[in-house]
SETI-740255 format. One record per atom (N, C-alpha, C): residue in one letter; x, y negated, z negated. Coordinates in steps of 0.2 Angstrom, whole numbers. Layout:
BEGIN
<r res="A" c1="X" c2="Y" c3="Z"/>
...
***
This chain:
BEGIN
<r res="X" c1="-958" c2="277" c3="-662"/>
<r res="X" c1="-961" c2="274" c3="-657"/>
<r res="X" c1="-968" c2="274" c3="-658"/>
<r res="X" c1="-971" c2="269" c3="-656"/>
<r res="X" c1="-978" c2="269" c3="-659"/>
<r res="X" c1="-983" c2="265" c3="-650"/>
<r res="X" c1="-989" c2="269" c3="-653"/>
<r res="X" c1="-992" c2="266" c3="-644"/>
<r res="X" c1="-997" c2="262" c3="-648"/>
<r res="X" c1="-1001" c2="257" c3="-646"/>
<r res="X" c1="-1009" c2="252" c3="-646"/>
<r res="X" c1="-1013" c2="255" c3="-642"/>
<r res="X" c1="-1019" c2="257" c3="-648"/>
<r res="X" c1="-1024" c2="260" c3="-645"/>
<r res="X" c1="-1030" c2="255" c3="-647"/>
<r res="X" c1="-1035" c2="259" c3="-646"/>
<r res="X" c1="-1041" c2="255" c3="-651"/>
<r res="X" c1="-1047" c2="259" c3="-656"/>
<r res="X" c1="-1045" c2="257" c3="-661"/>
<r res="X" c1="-1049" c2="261" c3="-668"/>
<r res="X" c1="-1058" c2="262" c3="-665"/>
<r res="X" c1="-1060" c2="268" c3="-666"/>
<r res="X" c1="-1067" c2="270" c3="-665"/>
<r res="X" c1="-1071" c2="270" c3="-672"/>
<r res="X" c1="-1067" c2="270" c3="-676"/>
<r res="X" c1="-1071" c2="272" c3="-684"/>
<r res="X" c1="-1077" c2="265" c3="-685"/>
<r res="X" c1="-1082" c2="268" c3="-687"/>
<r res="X" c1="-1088" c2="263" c3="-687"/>
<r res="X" c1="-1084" c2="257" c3="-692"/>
<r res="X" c1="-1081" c2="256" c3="-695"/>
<r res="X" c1="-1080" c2="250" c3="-700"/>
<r res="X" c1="-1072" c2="246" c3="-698"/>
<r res="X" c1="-1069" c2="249" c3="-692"/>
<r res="X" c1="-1065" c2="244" c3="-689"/>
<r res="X" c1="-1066" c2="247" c3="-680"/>
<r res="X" c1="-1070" c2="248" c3="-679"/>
<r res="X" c1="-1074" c2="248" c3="-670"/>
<r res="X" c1="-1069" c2="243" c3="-667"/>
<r res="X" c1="-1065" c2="244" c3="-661"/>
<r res="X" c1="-1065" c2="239" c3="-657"/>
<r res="X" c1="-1056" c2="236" c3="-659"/>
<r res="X" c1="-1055" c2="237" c3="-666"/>
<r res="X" c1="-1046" c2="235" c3="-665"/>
<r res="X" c1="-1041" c2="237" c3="-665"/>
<r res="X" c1="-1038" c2="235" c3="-665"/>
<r res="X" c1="-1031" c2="238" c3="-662"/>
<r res="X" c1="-1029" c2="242" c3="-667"/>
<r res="X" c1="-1027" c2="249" c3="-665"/>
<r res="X" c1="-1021" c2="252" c3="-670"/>
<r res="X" c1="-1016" c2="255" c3="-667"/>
<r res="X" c1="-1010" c2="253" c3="-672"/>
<r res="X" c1="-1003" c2="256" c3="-669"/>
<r res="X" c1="-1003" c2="264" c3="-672"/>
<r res="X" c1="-1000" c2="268" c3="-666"/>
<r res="X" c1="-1000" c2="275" c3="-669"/>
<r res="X" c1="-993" c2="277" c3="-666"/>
<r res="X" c1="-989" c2="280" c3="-671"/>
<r res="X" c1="-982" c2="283" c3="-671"/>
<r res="X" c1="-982" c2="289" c3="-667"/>
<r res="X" c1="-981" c2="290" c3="-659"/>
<r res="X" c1="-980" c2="295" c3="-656"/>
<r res="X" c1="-977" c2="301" c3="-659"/>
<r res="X" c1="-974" c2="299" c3="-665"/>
<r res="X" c1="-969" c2="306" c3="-667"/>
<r res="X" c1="-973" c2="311" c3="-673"/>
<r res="X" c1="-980" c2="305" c3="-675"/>
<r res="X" c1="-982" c2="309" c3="-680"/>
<r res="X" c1="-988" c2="313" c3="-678"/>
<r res="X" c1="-993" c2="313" c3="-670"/>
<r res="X" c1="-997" c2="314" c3="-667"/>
<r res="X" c1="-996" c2="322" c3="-668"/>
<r res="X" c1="-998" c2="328" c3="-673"/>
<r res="X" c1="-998" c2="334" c3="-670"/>
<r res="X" c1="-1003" c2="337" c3="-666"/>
<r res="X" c1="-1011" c2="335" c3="-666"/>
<r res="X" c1="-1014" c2="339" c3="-661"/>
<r res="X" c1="-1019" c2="331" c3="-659"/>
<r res="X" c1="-1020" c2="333" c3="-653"/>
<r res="X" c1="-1028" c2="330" c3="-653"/>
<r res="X" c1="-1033" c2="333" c3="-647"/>
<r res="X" c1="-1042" c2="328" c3="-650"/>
<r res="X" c1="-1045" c2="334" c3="-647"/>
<r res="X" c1="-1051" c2="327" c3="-646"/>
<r res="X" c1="-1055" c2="328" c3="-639"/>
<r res="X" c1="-1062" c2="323" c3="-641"/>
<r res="X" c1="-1067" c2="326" c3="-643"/>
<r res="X" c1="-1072" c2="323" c3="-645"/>
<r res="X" c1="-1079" c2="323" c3="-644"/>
<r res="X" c1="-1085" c2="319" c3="-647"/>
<r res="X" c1="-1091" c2="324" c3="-645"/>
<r res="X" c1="-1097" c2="318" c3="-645"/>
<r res="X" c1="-1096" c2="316" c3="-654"/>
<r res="X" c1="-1097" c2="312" c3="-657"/>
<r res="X" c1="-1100" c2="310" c3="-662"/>
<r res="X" c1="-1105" c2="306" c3="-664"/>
<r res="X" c1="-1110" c2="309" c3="-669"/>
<r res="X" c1="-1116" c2="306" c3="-668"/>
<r res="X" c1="-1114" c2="300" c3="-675"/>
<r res="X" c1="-1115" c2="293" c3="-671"/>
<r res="X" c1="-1117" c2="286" c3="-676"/>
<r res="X" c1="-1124" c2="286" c3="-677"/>
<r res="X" c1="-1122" c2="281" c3="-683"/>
<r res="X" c1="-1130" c2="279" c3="-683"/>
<r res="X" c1="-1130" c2="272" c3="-685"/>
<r res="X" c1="-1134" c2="267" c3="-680"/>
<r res="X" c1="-1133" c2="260" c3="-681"/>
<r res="X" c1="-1137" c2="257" c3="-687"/>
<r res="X" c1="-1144" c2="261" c3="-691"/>
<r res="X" c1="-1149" c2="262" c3="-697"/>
<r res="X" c1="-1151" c2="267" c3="-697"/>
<r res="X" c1="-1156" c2="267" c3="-701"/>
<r res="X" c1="-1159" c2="272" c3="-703"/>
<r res="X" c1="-1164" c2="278" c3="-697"/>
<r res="X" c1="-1165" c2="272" c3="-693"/>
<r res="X" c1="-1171" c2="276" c3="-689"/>
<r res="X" c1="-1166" c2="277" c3="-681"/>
<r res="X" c1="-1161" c2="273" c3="-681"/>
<r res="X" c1="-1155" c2="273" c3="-674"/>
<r res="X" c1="-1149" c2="276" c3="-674"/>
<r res="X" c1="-1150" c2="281" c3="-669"/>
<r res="X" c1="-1144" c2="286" c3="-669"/>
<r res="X" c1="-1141" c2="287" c3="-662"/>
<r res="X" c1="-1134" c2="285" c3="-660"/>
<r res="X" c1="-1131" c2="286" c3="-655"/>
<r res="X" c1="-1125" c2="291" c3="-654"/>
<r res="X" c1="-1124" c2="293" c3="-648"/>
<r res="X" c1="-1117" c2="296" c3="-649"/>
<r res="X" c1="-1112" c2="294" c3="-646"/>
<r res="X" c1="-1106" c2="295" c3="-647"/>
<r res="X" c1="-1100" c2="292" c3="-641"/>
<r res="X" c1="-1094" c2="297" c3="-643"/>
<r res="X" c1="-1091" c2="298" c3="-637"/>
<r res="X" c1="-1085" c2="301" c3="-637"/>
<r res="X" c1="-1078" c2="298" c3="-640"/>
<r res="X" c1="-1075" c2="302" c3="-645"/>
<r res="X" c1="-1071" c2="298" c3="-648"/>
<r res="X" c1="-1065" c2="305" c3="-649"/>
<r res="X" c1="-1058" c2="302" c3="-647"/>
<r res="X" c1="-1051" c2="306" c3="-649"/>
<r res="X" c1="-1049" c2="307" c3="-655"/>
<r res="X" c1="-1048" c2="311" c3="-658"/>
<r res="X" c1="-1046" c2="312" c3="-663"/>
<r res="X" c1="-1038" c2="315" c3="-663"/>
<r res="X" c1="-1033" c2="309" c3="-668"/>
<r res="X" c1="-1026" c2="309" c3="-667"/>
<r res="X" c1="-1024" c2="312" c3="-674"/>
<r res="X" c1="-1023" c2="320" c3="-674"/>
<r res="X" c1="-1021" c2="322" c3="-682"/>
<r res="X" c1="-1013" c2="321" c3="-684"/>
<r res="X" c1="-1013" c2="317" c3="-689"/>
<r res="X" c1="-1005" c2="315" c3="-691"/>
<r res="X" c1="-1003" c2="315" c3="-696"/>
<r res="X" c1="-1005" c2="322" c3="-698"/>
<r res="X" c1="-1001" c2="325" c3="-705"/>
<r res="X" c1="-997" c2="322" c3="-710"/>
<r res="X" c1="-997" c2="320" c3="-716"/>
<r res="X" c1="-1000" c2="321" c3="-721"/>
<r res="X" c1="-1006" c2="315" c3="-721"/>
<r res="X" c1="-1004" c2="310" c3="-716"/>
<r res="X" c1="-1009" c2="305" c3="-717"/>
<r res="X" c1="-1018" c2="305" c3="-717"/>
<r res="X" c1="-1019" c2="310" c3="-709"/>
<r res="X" c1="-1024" c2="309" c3="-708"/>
<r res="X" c1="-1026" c2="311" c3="-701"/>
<r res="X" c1="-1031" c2="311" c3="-699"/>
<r res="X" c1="-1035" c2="308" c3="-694"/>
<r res="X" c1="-1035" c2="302" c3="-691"/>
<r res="X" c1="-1034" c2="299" c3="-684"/>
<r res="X" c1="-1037" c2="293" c3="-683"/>
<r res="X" c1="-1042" c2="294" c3="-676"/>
<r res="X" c1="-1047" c2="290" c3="-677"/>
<r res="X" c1="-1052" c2="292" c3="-671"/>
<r res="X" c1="-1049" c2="285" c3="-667"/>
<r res="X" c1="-1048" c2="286" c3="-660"/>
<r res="X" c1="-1048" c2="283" c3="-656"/>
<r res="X" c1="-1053" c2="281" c3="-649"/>
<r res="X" c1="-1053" c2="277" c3="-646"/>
<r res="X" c1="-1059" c2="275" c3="-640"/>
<r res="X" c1="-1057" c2="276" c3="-633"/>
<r res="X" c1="-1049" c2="278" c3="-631"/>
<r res="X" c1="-1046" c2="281" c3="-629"/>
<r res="X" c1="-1046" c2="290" c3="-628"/>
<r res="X" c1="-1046" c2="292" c3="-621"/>
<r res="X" c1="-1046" c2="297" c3="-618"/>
<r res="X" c1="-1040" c2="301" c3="-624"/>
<r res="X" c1="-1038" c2="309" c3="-621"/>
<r res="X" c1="-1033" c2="311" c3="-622"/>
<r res="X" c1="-1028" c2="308" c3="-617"/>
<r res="X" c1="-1031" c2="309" c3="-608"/>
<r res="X" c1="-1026" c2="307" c3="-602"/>
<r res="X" c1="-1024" c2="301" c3="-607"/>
<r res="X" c1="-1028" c2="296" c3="-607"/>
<r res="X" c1="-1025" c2="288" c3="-609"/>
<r res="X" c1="-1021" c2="289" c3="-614"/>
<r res="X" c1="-1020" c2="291" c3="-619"/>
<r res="X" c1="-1018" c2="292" c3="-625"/>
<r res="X" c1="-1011" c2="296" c3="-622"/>
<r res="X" c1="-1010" c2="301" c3="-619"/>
<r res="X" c1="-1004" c2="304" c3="-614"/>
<r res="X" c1="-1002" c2="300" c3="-611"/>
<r res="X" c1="-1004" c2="295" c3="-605"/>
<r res="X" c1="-1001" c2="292" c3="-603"/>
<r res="X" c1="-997" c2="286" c3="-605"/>
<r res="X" c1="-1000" c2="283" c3="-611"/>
<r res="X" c1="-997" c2="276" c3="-615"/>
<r res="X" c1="-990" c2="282" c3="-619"/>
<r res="X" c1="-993" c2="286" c3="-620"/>
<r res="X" c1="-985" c2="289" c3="-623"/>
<r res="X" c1="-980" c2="291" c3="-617"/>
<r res="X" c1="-981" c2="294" c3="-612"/>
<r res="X" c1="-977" c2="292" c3="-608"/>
<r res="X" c1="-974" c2="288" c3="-605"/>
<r res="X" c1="-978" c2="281" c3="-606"/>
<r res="X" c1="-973" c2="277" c3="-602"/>
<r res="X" c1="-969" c2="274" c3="-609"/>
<r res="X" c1="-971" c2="273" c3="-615"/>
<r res="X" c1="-969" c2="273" c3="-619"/>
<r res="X" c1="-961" c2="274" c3="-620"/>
<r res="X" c1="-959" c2="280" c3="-619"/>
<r res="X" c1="-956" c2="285" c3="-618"/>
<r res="X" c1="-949" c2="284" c3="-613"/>
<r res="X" c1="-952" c2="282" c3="-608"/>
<r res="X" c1="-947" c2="278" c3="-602"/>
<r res="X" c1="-943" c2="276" c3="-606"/>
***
């Protein structure tokens, strides 16, 4: 089962990724500092969805949002 979120990684910002509800084992948010050059740095809260053996993926979605798209999912 897989939910649509939206990718937070600076090099696909903004599109959609499908993430397999089954392979989700932990996640957790926080600030992370970008940088849009050399002299400009931001930060933004981003989820991180750990999904063993593959990876990480950062998301632009809460944890709740991220809970809640698996639940109805789920239904």
């Amino acid at each position: 089962m897989f939910i649509k979120l939206t990718n937070a990684t600076p090099a696909h910002k903004g599109k959609d990724v499908a993430v397999n509800v089954n392979a989700i084992v932990t996640m957790n948010t926080d600030k992370v500092e970008r940088h849009m050059d050399e002299t400009t740095t931001y930060f933004e809260d981003v989820t991180y969805l750990f999904c063993p053996p593959h990876g990480t993926w950062e998301v632009q979605e809460s944890i709740e949002e991220v809970m809640d798209k698996i639940k109805i999912a789920r239904k």
